[in-house]
C-alpha positions in Angstrom: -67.1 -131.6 -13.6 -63.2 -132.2 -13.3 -62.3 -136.0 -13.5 -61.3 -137.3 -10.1 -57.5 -137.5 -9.7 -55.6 -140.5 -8.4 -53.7 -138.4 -6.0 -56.0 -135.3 -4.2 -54.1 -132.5 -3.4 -54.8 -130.5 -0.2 -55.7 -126.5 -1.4 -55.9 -123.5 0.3 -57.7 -120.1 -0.9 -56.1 -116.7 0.8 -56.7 -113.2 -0.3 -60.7 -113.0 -0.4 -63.5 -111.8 1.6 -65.1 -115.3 1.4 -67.4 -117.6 0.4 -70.2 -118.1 -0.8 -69.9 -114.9 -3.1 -71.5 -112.2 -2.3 -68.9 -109.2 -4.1 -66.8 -109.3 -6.5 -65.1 -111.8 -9.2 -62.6 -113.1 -7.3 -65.0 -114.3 -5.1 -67.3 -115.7 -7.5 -64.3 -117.4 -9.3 -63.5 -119.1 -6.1 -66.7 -120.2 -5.1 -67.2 -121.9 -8.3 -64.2 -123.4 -8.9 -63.4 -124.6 -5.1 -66.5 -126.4 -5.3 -65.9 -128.4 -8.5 -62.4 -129.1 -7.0 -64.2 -130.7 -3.7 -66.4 -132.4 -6.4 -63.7 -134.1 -8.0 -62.2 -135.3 -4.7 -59.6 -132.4 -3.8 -59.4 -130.9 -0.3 -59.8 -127.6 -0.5 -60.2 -124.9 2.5 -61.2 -121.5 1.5 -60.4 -118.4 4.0 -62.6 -115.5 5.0 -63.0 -112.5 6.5 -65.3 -113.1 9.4 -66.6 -109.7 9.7 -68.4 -110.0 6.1 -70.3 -113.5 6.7 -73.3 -113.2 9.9 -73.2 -117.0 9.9 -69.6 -119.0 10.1 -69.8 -122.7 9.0 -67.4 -125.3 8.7 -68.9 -126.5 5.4 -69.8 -125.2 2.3 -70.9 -128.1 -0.5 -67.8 -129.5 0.8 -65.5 -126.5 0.4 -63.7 -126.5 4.3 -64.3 -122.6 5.6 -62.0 -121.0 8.1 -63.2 -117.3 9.3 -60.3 -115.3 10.7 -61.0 -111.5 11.6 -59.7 -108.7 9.3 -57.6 -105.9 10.9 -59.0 -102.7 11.8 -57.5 -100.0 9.6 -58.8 -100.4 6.0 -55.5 -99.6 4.3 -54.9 -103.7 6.3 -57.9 -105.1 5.7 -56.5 -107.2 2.4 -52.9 -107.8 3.2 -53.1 -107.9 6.4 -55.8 -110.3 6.6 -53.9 -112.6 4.2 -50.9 -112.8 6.6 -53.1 -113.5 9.6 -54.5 -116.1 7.8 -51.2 -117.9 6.7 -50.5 -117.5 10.6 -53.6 -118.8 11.3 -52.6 -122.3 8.9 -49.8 -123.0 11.1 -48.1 -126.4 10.1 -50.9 -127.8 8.1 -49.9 -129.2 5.5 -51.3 -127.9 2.1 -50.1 -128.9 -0.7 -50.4 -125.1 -2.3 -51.7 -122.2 -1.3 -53.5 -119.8 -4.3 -53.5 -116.3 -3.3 -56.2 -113.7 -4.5 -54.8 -110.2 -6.4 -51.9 -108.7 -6.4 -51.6 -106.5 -3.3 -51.3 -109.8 -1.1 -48.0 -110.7 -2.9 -46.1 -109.7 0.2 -48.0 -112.4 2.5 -45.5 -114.3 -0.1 -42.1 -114.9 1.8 -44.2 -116.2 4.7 -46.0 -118.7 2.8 -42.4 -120.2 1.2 -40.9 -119.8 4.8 -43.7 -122.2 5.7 -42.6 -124.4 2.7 -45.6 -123.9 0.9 -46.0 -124.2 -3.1 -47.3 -120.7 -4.0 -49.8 -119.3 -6.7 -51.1 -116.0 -7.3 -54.0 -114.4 -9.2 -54.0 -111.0 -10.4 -56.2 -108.3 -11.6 -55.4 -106.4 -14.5 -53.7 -103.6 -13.9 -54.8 -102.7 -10.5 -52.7 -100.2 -10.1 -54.1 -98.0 -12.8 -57.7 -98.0 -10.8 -58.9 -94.7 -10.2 -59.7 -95.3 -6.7 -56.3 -95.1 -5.7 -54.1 -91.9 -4.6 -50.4 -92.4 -5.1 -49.4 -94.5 -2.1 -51.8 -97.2 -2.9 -50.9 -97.2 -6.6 -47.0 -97.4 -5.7 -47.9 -99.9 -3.4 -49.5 -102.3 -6.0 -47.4 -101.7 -8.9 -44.7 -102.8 -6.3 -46.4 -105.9 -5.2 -46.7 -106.7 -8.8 -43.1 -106.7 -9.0 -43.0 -108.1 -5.9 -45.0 -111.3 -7.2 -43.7 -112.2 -10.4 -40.0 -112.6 -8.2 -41.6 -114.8 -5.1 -44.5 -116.5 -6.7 -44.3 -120.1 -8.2 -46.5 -119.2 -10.6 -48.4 -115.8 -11.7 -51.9 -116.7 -13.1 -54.0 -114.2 -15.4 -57.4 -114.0 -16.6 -56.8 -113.0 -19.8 -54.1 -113.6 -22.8 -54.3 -109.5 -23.0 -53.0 -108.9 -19.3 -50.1 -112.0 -19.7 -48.8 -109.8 -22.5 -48.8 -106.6 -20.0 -46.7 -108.8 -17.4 -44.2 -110.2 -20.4 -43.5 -106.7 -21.4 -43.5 -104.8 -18.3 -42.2 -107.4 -16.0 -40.8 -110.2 -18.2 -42.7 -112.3 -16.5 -44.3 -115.2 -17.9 -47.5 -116.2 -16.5 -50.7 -118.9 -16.7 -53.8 -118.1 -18.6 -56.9 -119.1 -16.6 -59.9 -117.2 -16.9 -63.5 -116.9 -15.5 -65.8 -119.2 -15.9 -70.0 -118.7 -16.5 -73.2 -120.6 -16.7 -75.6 -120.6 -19.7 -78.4 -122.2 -18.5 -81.0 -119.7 -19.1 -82.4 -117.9 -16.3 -85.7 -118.9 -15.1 -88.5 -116.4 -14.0 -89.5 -112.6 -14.4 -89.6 -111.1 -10.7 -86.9 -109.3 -11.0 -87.9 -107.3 -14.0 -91.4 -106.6 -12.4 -89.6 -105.6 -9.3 -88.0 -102.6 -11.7 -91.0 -102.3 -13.8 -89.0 -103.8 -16.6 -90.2 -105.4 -19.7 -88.4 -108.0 -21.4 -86.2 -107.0 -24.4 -87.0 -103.8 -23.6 -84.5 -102.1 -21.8 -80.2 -101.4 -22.2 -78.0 -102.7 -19.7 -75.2 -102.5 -17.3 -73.8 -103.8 -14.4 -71.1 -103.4 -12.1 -69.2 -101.1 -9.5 -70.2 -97.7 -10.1 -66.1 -96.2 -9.9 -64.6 -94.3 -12.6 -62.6 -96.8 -14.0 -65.4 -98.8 -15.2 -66.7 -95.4 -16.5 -70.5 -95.5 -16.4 -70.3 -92.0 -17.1 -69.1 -92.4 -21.0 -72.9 -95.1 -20.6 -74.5 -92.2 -19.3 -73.3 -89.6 -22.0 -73.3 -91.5 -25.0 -76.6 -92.3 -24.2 -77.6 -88.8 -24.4 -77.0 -88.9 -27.6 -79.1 -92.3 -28.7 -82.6 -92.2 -29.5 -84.1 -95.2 -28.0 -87.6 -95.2 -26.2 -85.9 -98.0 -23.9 -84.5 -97.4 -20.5 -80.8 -97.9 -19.7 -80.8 -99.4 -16.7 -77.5 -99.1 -14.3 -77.1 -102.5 -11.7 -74.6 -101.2 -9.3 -73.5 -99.2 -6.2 -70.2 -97.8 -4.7 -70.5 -97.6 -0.9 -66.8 -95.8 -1.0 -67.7 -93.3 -3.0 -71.4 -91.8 -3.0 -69.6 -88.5 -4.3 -68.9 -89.9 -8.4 -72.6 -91.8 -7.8 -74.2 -88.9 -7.3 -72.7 -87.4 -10.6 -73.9 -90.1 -12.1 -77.0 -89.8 -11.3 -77.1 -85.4 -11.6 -75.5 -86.5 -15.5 -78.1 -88.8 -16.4 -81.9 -87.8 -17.7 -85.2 -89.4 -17.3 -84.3 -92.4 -19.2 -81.6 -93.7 -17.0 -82.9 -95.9 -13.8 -80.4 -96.8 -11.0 -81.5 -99.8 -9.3 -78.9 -100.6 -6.8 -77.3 -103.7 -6.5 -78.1 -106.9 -7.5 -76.8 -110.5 -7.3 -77.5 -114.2 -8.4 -80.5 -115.1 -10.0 -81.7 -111.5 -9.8 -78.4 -110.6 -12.4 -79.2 -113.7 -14.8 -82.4 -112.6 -15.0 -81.7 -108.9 -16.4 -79.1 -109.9 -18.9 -81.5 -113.1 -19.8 -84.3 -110.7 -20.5 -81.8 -107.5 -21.7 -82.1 -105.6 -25.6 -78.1 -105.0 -24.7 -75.6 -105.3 -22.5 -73.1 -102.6 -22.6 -69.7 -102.1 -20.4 -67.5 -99.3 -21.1 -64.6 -100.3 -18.5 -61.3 -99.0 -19.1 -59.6 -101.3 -17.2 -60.2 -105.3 -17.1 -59.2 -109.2 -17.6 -61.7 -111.5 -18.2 -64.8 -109.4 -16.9 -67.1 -111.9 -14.8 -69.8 -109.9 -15.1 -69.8 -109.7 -19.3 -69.1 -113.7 -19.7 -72.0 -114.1 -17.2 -74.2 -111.8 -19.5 -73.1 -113.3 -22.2 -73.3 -117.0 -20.7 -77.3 -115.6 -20.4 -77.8 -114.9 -24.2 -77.2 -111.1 -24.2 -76.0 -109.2 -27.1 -73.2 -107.1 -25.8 -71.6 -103.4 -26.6 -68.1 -103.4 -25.0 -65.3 -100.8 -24.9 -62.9 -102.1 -27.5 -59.7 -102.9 -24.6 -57.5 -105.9 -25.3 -59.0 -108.1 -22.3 -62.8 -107.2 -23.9 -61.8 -107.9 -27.6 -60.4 -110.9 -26.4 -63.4 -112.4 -24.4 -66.1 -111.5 -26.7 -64.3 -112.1 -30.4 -66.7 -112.3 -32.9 -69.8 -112.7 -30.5 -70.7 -109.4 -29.7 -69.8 -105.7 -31.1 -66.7 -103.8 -30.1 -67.0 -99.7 -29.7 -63.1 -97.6 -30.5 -61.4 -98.0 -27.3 -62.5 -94.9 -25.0 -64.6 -93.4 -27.8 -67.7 -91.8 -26.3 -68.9 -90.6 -30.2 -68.2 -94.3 -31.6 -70.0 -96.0 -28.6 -73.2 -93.7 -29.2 -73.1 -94.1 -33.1 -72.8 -98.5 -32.8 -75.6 -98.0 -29.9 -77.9 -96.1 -32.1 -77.1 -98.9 -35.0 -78.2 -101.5 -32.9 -81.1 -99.8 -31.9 -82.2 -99.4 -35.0 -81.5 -103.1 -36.4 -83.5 -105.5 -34.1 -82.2 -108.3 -36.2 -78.8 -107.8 -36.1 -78.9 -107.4 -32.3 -81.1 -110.9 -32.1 -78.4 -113.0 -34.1 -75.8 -112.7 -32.2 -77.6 -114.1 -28.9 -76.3 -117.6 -29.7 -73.1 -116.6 -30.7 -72.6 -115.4 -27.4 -73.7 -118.5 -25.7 -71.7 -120.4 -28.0 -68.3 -118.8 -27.3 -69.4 -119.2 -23.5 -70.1 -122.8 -23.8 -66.8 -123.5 -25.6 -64.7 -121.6 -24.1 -65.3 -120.2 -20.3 -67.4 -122.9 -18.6 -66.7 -123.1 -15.0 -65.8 -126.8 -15.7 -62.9 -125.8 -18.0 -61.7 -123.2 -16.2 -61.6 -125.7 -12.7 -59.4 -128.7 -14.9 -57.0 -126.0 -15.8 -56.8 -124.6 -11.9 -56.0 -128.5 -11.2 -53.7 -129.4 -13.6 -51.8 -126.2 -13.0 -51.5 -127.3 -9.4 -50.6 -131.2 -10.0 -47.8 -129.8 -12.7 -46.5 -127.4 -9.3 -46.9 -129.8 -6.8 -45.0 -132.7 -9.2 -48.5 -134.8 -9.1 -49.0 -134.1 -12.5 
């Protein structure tokens, strides 16, 4: 836990759906981290979109909640969200306000005319996503821009993507990345549930978009012989079209079991043979500290952000290289040992470097040095 500070500051969270987390890493960082900070004696008020939560309380383990509803159109629902919330805040006084991802960056003037200490967290590149057609990736890259001229500070969850910003943008930025727990996941019920046997079965997890491409899983795969399932955690609601490629590309061996969250999550990477992600576009990814956090030996795609997080705790495939991801899968297949060895490694790395504890101190003493209550 964060040590208690003389002075508690008042924070305020815009930009998410809400807490507790139930999507996304932005959401999971917040929940983690806004609770820690309550812990240690800050205020902190977290905003939501109402329309995602059945229940609205004030309280969450002493994180303040405010629900305010998202507008109707979807091209809205983030920014304009953000800027009814900052209306909704009216003259109370917070001390800063940290903003979630980069498209809210033009909720920014507001917040300053309001005289409020600004931070802002961003996502990779976002604009590169596949998702988006060309308005909506002018429209970030613009915000981007945007943010590193209005923002007090630009934070990033990886060294990787405050190198893109320096170069692009010539903007400097913070480093604070994700956090994860390593206590070991307790029980089995989620493997029975999938007819799952432990360290028997290849993993991923995640949104099922191109960008993450689950489809370079699906065809390297092909090409590894491996009596174990590759199982695929994930849904897209937004686009059933590329899931249901998925799921025409892949053969007998290859079980997609929907989403899954929590305890059901630590459980599968607990109990995984390997945890693969071959996402072409990421910071810090939540979701591979968390399976690494939980022991698993992990196959990444070999981007800046994922050579940074793992190091020397978990194998690196040539970046984008379907024929070198199948040929390091098949090697770990076929060396047991070499796969069990680095399980500690992993937990290691998480233990020293990404606990949610870390990560919350450097939130805090990023605000105190902004705020001058340093």
């Amino acid at each position: 836990m964060c040590p208690v500070a003389d002075w508690p500051l008042n924070i305020v969270v815009l930009g998410i759906r809400g807490i507790p987390a139930h999507y996304g890493g932005f959401e999971t960082c917040v929940d983690h981290t806004a609770r820690l900070l309550a812990a240690a004696g800050q205020s902190v008020t977290v905003y939501g979109r109402s329309q995602h939560f059945e229940q609205h309380p004030d309280r969450y383990e002493g994180v303040r909640l405010r629900f305010v509803p998202r507008p109707g159109p979807p091209a809205l629902h983030t920014i304009g969200h953000t800027i009814r919330c900052a209306r909704h805040m009216g003259a109370e006084p917070f001390d800063i306000v940290h903003l979630y991802g980069v498209g809210n960056a033009f909720a920014i003037p507001l917040l300053r005319r309001q005289g409020r200490k600004v931070v802002i967290s961003v996502d990779a590149q976002d604009w590169a996503r596949d998702k988006w057609g060309v308005v909506g990736r002018n429209y970030l890259l613009l915000a981007a821009r945007f943010a590193v001229r209005t923002a007090d500070r630009i934070i990033v969850d990886s060294r990787a993507i405050g190198d893109y910003y320096r170069a692009r943008f010539g903007a400097e930025s913070s480093y604070v990345a994700y956090g994860a727990d390593t206590t070991p996941a307790g029980g089995r019920e989620w493997l029975a549930k999938f007819q799952l046997t432990s360290g028997q079965y290849h993993l991923f997890v995640g949104r099922l978009t191109p960008e993450k491409r689950p489809h370079h899983l699906i065809q390297a795969f092909r090409q590894v012989q491996s009596a174990y399932p590759l199982v695929i955690v994930g849904d897209d609601p937004y686009n059933q079209g590329y899931v249901a490629q998925l799921k025409q590309m892949a053969d007998e061996r290859v079980r997609f079991v929907g989403t899954v969250y929590d305890s059901g999550f630590h459980q599968l990477c607990h109990h995984a043979y390997l945890y693969l992600t071959a996402s072409a576009i990421e910071g810090t990814s939540p979701a591979l500290l968390q399976a690494m956090g939980q022991g698993a030996a992990v196959l990444v795609n070999g981007i800046p952000a994922n050579r940074e997080t793992v190091g020397e705790a978990g194998f690196v495939y040539a970046e984008g290289d379907v024929a070198d991801l199948a040929r390091q899968w098949q090697a770990l297949v076929d060396d047991p040992g070499r796969v069990a060895a680095v399980r500690p490694v992993a937990v290691a790395r998480i233990r020293e470097q990404y606990t949610w504890e870390r990560i919350t101190e450097q939130l805090l003493a990023l605000y105190r040095r902004l705020t001058g209550h340093a």
